[in-house]
NUVODO-233688 format. One line per 2 residues: number of its first residue (from 0); for each residue x, y, z of C-alpha. Coordinates in steps of 0.02 Angstrom, whole numbers. Layout:
N
NUM	X:Y:Z | ...
end
This chain:
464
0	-1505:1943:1748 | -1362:2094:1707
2	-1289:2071:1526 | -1134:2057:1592
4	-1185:1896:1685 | -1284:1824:1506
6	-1128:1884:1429 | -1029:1763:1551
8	-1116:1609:1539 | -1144:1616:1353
10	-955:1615:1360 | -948:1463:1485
12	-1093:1382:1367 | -962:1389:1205
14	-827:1362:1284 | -890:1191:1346
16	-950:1129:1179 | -778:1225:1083
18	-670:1107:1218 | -763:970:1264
20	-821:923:1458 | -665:956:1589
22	-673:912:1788 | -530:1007:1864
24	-405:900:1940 | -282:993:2057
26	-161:889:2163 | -17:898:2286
28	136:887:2181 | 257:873:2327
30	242:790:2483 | 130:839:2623
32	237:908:2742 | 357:1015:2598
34	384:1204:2595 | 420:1262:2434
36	425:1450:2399 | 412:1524:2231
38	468:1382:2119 | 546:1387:1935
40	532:1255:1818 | 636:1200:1679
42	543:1063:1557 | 691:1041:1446
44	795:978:1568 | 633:902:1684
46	682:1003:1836 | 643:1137:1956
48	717:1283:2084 | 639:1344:2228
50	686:1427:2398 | 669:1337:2532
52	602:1411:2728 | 777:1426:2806
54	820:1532:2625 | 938:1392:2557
56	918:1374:2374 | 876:1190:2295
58	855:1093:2134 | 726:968:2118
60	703:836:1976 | 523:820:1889
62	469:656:1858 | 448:635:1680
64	301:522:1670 | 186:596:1818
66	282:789:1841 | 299:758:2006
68	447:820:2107 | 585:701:2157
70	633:674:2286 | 451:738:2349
72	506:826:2471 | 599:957:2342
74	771:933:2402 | 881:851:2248
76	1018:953:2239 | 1068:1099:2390
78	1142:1261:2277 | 1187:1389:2394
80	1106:1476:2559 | 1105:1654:2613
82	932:1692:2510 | 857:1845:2536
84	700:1828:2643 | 524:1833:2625
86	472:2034:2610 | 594:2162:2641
88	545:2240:2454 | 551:2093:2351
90	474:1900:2383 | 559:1806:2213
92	657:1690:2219 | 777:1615:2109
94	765:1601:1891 | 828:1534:1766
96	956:1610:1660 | 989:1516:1523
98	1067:1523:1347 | 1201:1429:1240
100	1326:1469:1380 | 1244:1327:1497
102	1105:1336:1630 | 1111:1460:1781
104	1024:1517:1893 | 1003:1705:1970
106	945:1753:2145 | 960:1886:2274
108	1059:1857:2456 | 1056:1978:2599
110	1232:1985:2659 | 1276:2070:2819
112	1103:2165:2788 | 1137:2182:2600
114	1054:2129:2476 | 1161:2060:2318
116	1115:1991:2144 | 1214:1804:2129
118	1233:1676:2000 | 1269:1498:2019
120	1301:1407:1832 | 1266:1200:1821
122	1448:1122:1804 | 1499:929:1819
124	1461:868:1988 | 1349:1023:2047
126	1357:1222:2049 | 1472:1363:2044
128	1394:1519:2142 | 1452:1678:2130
130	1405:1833:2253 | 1392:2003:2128
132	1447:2119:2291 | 1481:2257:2129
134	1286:2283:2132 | 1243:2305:2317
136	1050:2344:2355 | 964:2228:2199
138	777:2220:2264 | 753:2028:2137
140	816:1986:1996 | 721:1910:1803
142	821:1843:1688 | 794:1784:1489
144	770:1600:1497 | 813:1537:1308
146	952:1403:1265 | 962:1490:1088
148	1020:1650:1150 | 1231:1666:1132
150	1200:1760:1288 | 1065:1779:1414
152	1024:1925:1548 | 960:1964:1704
154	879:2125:1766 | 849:2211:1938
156	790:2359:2028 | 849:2441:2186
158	771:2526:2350 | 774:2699:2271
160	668:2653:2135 | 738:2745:1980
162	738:2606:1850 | 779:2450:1770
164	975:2384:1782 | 1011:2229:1701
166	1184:2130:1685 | 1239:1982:1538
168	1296:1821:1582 | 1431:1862:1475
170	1518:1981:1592 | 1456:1969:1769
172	1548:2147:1807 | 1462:2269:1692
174	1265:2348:1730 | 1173:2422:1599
176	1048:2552:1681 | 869:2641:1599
178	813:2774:1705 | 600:2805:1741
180	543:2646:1715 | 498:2490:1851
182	404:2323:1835 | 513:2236:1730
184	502:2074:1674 | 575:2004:1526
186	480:1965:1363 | 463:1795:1337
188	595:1705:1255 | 695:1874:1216
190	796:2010:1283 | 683:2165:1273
192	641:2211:1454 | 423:2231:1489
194	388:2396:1598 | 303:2546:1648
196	333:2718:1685 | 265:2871:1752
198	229:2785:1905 | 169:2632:1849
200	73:2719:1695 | 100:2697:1508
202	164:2504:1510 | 308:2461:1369
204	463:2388:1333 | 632:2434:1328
206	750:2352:1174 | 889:2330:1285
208	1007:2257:1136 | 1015:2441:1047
210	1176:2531:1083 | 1065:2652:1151
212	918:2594:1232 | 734:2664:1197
214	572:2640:1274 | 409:2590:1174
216	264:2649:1236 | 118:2511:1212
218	-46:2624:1287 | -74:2778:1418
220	-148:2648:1549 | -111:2629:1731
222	-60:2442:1733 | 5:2316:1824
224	111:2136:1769 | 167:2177:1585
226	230:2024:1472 | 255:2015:1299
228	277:1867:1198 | 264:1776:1018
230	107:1714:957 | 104:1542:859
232	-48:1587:781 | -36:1741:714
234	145:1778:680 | 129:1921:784
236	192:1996:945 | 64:2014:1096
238	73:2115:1240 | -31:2098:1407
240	-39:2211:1553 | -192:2212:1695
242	-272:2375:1716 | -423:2465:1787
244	-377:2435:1962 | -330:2250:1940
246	-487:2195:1885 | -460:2200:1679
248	-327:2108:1558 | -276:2185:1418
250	-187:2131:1264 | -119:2223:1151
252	-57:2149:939 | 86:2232:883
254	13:2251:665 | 163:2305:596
256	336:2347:703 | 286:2462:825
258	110:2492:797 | 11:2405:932
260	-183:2409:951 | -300:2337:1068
262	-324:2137:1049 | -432:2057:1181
264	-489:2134:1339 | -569:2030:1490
266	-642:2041:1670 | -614:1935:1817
268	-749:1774:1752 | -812:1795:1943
270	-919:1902:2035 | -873:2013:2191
272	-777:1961:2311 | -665:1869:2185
274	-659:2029:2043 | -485:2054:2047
276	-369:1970:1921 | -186:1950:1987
278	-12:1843:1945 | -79:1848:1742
280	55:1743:1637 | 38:1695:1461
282	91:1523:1388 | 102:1437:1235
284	40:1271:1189 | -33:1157:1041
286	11:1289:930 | -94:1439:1033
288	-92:1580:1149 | -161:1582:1340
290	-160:1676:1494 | -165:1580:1673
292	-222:1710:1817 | -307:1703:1980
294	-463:1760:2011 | -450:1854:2170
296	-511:1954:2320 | -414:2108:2322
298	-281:2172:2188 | -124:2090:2298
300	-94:1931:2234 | -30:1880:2413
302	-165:1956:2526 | -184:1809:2613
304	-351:1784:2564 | -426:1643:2468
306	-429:1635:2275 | -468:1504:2121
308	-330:1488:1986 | -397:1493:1791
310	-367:1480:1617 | -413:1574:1478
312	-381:1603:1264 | -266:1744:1221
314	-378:1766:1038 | -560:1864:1043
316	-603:1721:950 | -572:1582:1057
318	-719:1551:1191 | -593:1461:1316
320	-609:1526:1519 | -583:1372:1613
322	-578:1353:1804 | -435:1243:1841
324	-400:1241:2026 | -529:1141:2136
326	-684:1200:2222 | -596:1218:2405
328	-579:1393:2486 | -382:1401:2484
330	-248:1531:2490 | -180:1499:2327
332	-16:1620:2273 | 96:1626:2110
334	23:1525:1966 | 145:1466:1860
336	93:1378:1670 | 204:1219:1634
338	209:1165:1471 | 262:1006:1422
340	290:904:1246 | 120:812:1273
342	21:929:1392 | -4:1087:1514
344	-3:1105:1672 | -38:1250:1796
346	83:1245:1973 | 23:1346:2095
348	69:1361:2302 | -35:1335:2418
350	-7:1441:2578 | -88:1344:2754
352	-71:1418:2912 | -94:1313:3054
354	-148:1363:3230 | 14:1411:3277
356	40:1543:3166 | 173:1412:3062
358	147:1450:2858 | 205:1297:2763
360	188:1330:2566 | 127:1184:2468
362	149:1148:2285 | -5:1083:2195
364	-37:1046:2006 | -173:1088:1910
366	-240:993:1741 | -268:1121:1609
368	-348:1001:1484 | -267:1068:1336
370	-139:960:1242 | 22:1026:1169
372	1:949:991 | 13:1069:842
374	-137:1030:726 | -90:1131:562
376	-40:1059:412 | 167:1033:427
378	303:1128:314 | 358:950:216
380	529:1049:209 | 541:1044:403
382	671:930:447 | 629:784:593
384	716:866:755 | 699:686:851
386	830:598:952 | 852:428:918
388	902:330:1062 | 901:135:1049
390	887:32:1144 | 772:124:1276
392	731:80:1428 | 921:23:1423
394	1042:-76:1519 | 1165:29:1470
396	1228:39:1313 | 1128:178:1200
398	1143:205:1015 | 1116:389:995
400	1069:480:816 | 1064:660:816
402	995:752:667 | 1116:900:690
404	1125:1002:554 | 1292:1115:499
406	1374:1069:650 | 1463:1207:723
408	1623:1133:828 | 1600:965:916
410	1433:936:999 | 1395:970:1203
412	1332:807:1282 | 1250:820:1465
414	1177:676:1553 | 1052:730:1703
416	949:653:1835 | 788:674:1912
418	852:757:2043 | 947:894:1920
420	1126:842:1958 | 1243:831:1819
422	1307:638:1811 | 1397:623:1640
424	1476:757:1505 | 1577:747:1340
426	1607:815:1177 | 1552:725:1017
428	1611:775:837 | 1470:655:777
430	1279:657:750 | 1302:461:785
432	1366:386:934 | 1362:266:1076
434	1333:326:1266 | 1403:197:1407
436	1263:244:1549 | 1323:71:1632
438	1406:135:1799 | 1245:250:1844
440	1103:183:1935 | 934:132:1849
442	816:259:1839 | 748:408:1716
444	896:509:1651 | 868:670:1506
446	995:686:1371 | 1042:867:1316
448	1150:901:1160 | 1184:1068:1130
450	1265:1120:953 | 1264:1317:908
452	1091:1365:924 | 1037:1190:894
454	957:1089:1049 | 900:932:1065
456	823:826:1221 | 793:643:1253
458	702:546:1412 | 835:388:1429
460	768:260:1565 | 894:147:1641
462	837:-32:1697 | 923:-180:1735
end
């Protein structure tokens, strides 16, 4: 047997006995006959955007209990229309955008044969959209996805290639532009923009919040999908790129600021035809680092051709690589970690073609088996963060205590529903108060309060 193999299943053999037996369970989390393309999901407010076959853009609630969409079909809440289609340079579709300002979403529409960056920002009753004709030509569009952020962004790139633009929420009318660089993708949780340049060489980041923006080179490889993000469990930033022609992962630990070194490295856990890794995206949960990827026939993550969806640790030390899709050969496309208060789960589409040539694009859930409960020993001066909502389930009437501290300004209140619609709002100038939920219909409902940089959620269930 190659070393390489013994190297593989000594990995397999520790991982089972460091995490314990798991039997992948990966289910339909939509219904049957639902075409969901490339959807987002939002777990503080339990719901999720997508783009829909006739490019209409729609909000779907999660259930709270089983994380299933509702309705199951996808279609909650109808945003806008006029997406940008499938190909034609760019296949996203929409993001979040959030920050204290409110949830938004950006996407692209083609317009008369254009292609335009819009936003559309969550208001009472529904959604304000807005068409950005100042920045004809945007190929997609990322955006910073934080609540705490006073303001949040969104980048894009154009036809000619020649480098990152990216606009804040804050004023819709002014781009910011860095020349050389492409790939960009926003670090997660903050505003410096993850890149390349040279030609998709030398992968970095770009601190788009200096008056004059700079590039940080992280390594001299040719790469592909760069993130960067905070590590629970070292303190440290961590940086991840793929690289040897899509069939490596990389990450890179920044040791002090702006000295980065080589962190983990790891091959596709498979053997030819599936050595490619593709749609890598790290995640947080129970207080750790991990990477979700497929393991895949060629280096396109939409080929066409089947592919398996896995987990794996982010730390050299930790033996986790964990199949999590099923055993059926499947066309599976853009992975995408959830992470819950209790658990983690990986979303992934599933692309069937039927006889007729017809694609419809399935959404399926995977178990990850890991549990998002922090094991270390708590700070005894952290302060409880919990809603207190009483009585709940409700008929009602809700007590509400909020443990707000140095309230800044009266308190934002949003009620939501499963389906993402905004069904209640007001302003409290207390961390105590009483919610009259009486004229809605039973059913799950999440609670957002929203004070400064201070955010805190609640699952309300009415029932009569």
């Amino acid at each position: 047997m190659k070393r390489t193999h013994t190297l593989l299943l000594l990995a397999l053999f520790n991982s089972f006995f460091s995490y314990g037996q798991f039997v992948a369970k990966d289910i339909l989390a939509v219904s049957p006959e639902a075409s969901v393309f490339d959807p987002e999901y939002n777990t503080v407010l339990n719901i999720v955007c997508w783009k829909s076959d006739d490019n209409k853009l729609w909000i779907s609630g999660l259930n709270p209990v089983t994380h299933m969409y509702m309705p199951s079909d996808g279609k909650g809440t109808f945003v806008t229309g006029d997406l940008s289609p499938f190909g034609g340079g760019s296949s996203n579709g929409p993001e979040w955008m959030l920050s204290s300002q409110g949830t938004e979403l950006v996407y692209n529409q083609t317009i008369g044969g254009i292609r335009y960056p819009g936003v559309a920002k969550q208001v009472i009753g529904g959604w304000e959209c807005e068409t950005l004709f100042q920045f004809p030509g945007a190929l997609y569009s990322m955006a910073t996805n934080n609540y705490s952020d006073s303001t949040a962004l969104f980048l894009y790139e154009t036809a000619e290639g020649n480098g990152l633009h990216w606009v804040r929420n804050t004023n819709l009318n002014k781009s910011y532009f860095y020349p050389g660089v492409t790939l960009g993708f926003f670090a997660r949780g903050e505003h410096q923009m993850c890149c390349a340049t040279d030609k998709y060489k030398k992968p970095g980041f770009v601190e788009t919040e200096n008056s004059l923006p700079y590039f940080t080179a992280i390594s001299e490889d040719t790469i592909g999908a760069p993130f960067m993000w905070n590590d629970p469990a070292t303190s440290t930033r961590l940086f991840m790129y793929r690289t040897n022609n899509d069939r490596m992962l990389k990450i890179f630990q920044e040791i002090v600021p702006d000295q980065w070194v080589l962190y983990n490295k790891f091959d596709s856990p498979l053997a030819i035809p599936f050595q490619y890794i593709t749609s890598p995206e790290p995640y947080t949960c129970g207080g750790k680092s991990y990477i979700s990827f497929m393991a895949s026939q060629s280096g396109n993550a939409k080929d066409g051709l089947p592919a398996q969806i896995w987990i794996a640790g982010a730390n050299p030390a930790d033996s986790l690589m964990r199949r999590v899709s099923d055993t059926n050969l499947a066309v599976r496309v853009d992975p995408e970690p959830v992470v819950f208060s209790d658990s983690a789960f990986i979303y992934y589409t599933n692309v069937i073609t039927n006889e007729l040539a017809t694609v419809r694009y399935n959404v399926r859930k995977c178990n990850t088996g890991l549990s998002n409960v922090y094991t270390s020993v708590p700070d005894p001066k952290a302060t409880n963060t919990e809603i207190s909502a009483y009585p709940n389930p409700s008929a009602g009437l809700v007590n509400i205590s909020c443990p707000i501290q140095n309230a800044t300004g009266p308190s934002k209140v949003t009620i939501i529903d499963n389906a993402g619609k905004i069904v209640d709002y007001l302003e409290v100038n207390a961390s105590t108060f009483q919610l009259n939920l009486g004229s809605l219909p039973p059913g799950h409902y999440n609670l957002l309060i929203i004070n400064g940089h201070q955010r805190f959620t609640k699952d309300i269930l009415l029932a009569r």
